[in-house]
PLY file of the C-alpha trace (Angstrom):
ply
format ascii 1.0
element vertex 172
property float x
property float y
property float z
element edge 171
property int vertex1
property int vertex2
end_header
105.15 93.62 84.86
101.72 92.63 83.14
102.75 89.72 81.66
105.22 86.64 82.35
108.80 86.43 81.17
107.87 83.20 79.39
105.27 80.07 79.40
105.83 76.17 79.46
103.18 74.18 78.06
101.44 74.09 81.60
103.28 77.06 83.37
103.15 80.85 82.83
106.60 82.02 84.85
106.57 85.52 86.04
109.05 87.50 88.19
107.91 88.13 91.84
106.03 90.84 92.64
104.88 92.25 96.36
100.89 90.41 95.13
102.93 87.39 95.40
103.12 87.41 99.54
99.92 86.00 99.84
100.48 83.08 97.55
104.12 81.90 98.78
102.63 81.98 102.56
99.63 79.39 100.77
102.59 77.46 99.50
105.05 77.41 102.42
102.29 76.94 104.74
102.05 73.30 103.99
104.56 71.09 106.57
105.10 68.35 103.79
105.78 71.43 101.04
108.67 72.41 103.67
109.65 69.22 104.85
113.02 69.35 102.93
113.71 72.42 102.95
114.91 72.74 106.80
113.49 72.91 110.32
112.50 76.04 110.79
108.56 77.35 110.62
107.30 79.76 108.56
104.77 82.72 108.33
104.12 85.89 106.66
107.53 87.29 107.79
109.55 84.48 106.44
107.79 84.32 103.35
108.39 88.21 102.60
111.58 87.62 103.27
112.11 85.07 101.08
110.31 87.56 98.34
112.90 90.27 99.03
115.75 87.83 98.23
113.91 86.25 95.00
113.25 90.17 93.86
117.22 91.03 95.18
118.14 87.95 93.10
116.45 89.99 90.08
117.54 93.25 91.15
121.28 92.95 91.84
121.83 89.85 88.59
119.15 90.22 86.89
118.28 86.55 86.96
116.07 85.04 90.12
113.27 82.95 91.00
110.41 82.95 88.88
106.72 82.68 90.58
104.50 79.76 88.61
101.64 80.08 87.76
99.08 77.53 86.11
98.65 79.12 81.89
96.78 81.66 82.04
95.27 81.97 85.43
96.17 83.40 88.52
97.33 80.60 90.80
100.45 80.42 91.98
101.80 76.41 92.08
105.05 77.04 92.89
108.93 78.99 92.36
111.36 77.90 90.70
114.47 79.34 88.79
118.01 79.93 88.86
118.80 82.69 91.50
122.12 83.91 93.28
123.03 82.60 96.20
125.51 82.33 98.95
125.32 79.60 101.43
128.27 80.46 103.40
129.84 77.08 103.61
131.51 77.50 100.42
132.00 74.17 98.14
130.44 76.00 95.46
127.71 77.48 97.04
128.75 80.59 97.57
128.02 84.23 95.20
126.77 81.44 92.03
123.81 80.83 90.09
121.88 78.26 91.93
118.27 76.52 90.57
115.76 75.91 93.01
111.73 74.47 93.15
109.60 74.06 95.55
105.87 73.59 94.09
102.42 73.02 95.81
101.66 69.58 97.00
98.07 69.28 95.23
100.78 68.88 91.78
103.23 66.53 92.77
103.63 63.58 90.09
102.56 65.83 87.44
106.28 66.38 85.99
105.44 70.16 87.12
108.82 70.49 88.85
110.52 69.58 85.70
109.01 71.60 83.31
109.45 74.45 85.40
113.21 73.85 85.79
113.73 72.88 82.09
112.48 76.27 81.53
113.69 78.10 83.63
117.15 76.75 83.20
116.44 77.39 79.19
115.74 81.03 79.85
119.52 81.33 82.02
121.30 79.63 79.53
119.94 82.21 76.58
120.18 85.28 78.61
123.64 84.13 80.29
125.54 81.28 78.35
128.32 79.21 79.93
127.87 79.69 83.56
127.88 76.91 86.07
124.43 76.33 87.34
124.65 74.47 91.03
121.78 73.45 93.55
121.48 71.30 96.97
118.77 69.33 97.65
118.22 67.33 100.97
119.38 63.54 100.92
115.90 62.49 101.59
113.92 64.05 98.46
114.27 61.51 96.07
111.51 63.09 93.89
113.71 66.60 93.59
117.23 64.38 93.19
115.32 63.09 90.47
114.22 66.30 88.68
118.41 67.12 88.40
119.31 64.39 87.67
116.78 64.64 84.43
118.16 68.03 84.02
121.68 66.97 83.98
123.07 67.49 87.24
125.66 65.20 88.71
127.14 64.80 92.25
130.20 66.66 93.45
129.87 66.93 97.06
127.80 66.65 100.17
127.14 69.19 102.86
125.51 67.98 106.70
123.65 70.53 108.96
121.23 70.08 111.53
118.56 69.64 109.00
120.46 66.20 108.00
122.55 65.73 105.02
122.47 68.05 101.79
123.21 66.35 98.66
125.55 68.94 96.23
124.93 69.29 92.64
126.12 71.25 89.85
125.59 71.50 85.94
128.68 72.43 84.42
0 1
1 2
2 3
3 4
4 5
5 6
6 7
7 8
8 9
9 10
10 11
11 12
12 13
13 14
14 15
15 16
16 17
17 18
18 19
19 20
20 21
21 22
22 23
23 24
24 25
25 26
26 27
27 28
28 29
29 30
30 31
31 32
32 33
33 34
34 35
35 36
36 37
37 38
38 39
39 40
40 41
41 42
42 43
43 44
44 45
45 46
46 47
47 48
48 49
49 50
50 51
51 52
52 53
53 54
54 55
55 56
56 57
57 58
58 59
59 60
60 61
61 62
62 63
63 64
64 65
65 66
66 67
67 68
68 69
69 70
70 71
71 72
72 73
73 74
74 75
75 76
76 77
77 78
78 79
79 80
80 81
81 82
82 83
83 84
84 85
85 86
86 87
87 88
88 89
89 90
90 91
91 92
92 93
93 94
94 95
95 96
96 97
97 98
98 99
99 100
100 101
101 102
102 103
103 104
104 105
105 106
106 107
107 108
108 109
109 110
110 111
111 112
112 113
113 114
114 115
115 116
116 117
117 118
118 119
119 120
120 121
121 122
122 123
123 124
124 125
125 126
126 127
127 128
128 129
129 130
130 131
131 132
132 133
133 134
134 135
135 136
136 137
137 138
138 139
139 140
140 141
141 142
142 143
143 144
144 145
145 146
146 147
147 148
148 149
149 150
150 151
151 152
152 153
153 154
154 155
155 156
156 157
157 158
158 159
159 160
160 161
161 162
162 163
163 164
164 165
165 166
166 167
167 168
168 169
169 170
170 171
């Protein structure tokens, strides 16, 4: 793909592509970027995993994770986008759209997060209308529980793990 699916005012979001490893092992690599997003460590492994699900996402639905980059540069700040998931502990989790962010420290306060989301979650609703959008963020992340709540998601459950207590939210 040569260019990206669409552009906020800050954000040019393009579908993942294998040049992307490099940049999501940057953005994973920082503890406080993972710090609510579980326990476990990452490296380049991980972080081409995760790149095989974001492109599956795409592949299999054809809706996924979109890799942000500031307009019209290079540099990857973050993903973010509504992807298909399946969490296995069902409670609405499982084989359903779910939205997702996780963007580089160095922008944090910038309303980045929210943009990205708005967008993405723009982008869903046109190319699939009336589906339930759902998402689970960590009890602890204010700043994220904040982001859906601006984007209209509301409370219908909770989920605890040994990463602490998952807060469930959906956007019906």
């Amino acid at each position: 793909m040569n260019a990206p699916v669409f552009s906020t005012e800050r954000l040019d979001l393009w579908r993942p592509a294998a040049r992307d490893h490099a940049a999501l092992i940057a953005l994973l690599g920082d503890d406080e970027v993972r710090r609510h997003l579980g326990s476990r460590p990452t490296d380049a492994a991980e972080e081409f995993n995760r790149l095989c699900r974001n492109a599956g996402s795409w592949a299999l639905y054809g809706y996924g994770t979109f890799v942000c980059r500031a307009r019209g540069t290079d540099d990857v700040v973050g993903i973010c986008g509504v992807f298909h998931s399946w969490r296995g502990f069902a409670q609405g989790l499982d084989d359903t759209p779910e939205i997702g962010w996780i963007f580089a420290r160095r922008i944090w306060g910038q309303g980045i997060a929210s943009e990205a989301a708005r967008g993405a979650l723009a982008w869903f609703d046109a190319a699939f209308p009336g589906h339930r959008v759902a998402c689970m963020i960590n009890d602890t992340n204010l700043p994220s529980l904040a982001v859906a709540a601006k984007l209209g998601f509301v409370r219908y459950g909770e989920h605890a793990d040994d990463d602490g207590k998952l807060i469930l939210l959906e956007r019906c």
